[in-house]
C-alpha positions as CSV (number, residue, x, y, z in Angstrom):
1,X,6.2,-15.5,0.8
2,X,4.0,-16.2,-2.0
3,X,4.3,-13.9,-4.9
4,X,0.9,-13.2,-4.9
5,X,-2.7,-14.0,-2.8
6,X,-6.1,-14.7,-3.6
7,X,-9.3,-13.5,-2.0
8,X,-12.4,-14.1,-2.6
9,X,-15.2,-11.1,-1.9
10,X,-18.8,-11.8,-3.4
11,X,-17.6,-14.1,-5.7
12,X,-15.0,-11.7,-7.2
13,X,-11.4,-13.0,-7.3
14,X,-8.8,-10.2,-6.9
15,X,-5.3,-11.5,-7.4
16,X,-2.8,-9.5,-4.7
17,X,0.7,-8.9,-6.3
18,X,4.1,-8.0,-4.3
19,X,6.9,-6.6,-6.0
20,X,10.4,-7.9,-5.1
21,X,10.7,-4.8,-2.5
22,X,7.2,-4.9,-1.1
23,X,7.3,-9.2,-0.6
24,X,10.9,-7.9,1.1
25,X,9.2,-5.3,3.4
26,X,6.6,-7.7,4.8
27,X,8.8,-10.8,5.3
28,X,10.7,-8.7,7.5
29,X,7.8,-8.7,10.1
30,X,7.2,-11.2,12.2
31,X,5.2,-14.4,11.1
32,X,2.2,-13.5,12.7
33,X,2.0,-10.1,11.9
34,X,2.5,-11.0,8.4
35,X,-0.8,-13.0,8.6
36,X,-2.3,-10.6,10.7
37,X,-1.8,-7.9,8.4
38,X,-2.6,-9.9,5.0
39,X,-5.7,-11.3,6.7
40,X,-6.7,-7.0,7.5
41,X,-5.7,-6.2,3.8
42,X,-9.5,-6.8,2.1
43,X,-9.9,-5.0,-0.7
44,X,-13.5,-4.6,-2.7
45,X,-14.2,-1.4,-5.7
46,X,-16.5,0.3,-3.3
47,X,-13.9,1.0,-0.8
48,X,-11.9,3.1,-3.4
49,X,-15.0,4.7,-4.7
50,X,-15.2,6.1,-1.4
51,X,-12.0,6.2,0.8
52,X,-13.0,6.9,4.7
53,X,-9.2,8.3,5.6
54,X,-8.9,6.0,8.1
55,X,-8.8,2.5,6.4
56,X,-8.3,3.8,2.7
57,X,-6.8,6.5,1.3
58,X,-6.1,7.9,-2.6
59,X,-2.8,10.0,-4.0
60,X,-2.1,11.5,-6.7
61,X,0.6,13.0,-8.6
62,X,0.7,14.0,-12.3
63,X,-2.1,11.9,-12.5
64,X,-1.0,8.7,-10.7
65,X,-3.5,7.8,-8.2
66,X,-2.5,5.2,-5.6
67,X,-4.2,3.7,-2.7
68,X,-3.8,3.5,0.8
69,X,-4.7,1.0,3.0
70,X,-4.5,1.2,7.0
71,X,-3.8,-1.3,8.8
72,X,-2.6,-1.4,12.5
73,X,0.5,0.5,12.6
74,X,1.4,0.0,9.3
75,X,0.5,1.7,5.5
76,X,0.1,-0.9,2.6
77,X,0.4,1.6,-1.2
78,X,-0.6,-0.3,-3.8
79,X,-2.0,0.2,-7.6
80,X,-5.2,-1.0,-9.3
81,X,-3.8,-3.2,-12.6
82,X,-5.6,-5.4,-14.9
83,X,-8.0,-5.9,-12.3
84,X,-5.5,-6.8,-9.4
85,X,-3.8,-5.4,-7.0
86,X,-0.2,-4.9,-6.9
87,X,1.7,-4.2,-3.6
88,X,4.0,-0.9,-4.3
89,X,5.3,-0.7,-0.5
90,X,4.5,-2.1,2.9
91,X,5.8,0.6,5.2
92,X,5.7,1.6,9.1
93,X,4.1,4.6,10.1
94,X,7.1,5.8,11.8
95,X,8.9,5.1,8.7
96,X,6.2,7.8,6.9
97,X,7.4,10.2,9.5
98,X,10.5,10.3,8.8
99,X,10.0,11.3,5.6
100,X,8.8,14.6,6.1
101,X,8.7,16.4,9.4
102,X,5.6,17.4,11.1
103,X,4.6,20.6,10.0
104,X,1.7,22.8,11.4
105,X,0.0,22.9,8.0
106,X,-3.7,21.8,8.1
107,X,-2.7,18.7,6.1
108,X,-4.2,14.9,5.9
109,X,-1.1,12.3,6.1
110,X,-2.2,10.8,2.4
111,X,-2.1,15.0,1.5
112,X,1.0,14.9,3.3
113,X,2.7,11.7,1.3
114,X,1.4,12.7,-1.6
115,X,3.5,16.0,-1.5
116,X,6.7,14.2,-0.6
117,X,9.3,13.4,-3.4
118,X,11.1,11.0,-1.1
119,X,7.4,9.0,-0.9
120,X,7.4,9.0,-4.9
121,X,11.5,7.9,-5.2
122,X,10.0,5.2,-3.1
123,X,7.4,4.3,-5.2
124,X,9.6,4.4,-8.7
125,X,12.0,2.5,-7.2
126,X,8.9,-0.1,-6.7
127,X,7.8,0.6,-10.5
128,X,11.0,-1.1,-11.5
129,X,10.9,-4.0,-9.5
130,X,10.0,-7.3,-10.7
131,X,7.3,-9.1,-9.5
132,X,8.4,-11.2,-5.9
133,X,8.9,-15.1,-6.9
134,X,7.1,-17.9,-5.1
């Protein structure tokens, strides 16, 4: 898998970055679901001026705001950088579960995440990850 993508939105070029761990997590999936996936993951600055909960989500910790993106069974984390977008994790819903059990509390899952500190290991360990190679 490519280190990183390029898409084209209005005439805007966003470069889309995988670490080492989140270019691991998606060549695990099947071929097509890869593409399936990638092709679903469109990202434009309106969406995160306005995340709808369901595609795209924001959270923050300590002042560390990520994003969420939605997309089929599957949650894609990633950072605004320098203009691009860099791929933190690729993780299965299920896999979100099992962080945390379901609790009764009146709680959004991006609420939920971003209260975890097993979601934020997850997401250091990503910080010190080198970008994927080609």
């Amino acid at each position: 898998m490519a280190d990183f993508l390029r898409c084209r939105y209005d005439s805007v070029v966003f470069q889309i970055i995988f670490n080492e761990i989140s270019a691991a997590e998606i060549s695990q999936l099947e071929t097509p679901l890869q593409l399936e996936l990638l092709t679903e993951f469109k990202v434009q600055p309106t969406d995160l001026d306005q995340v709808d909960g369901d595609r795209f989500g924001k959270i923050e910790r300590d002042g560390r705001v990520l994003h969420r993106y939605r997309a089929n069974d599957y949650r894609i984390y990633f950072e605004i950088v320098d203009g691009g977008v860099l791929v933190r994790r690729v993780l299965h819903k299920n896999t979100l579960q099992d962080f945390f059990y379901r609790s009764s509390l009146p709680v959004n899952e991006d609420e939920e995440v971003g209260q975890s500190k097993v979601f934020w290991k997850l997401i250091e360990e990503a910080d010190r990850a080198k970008p994927a190679k080609a």
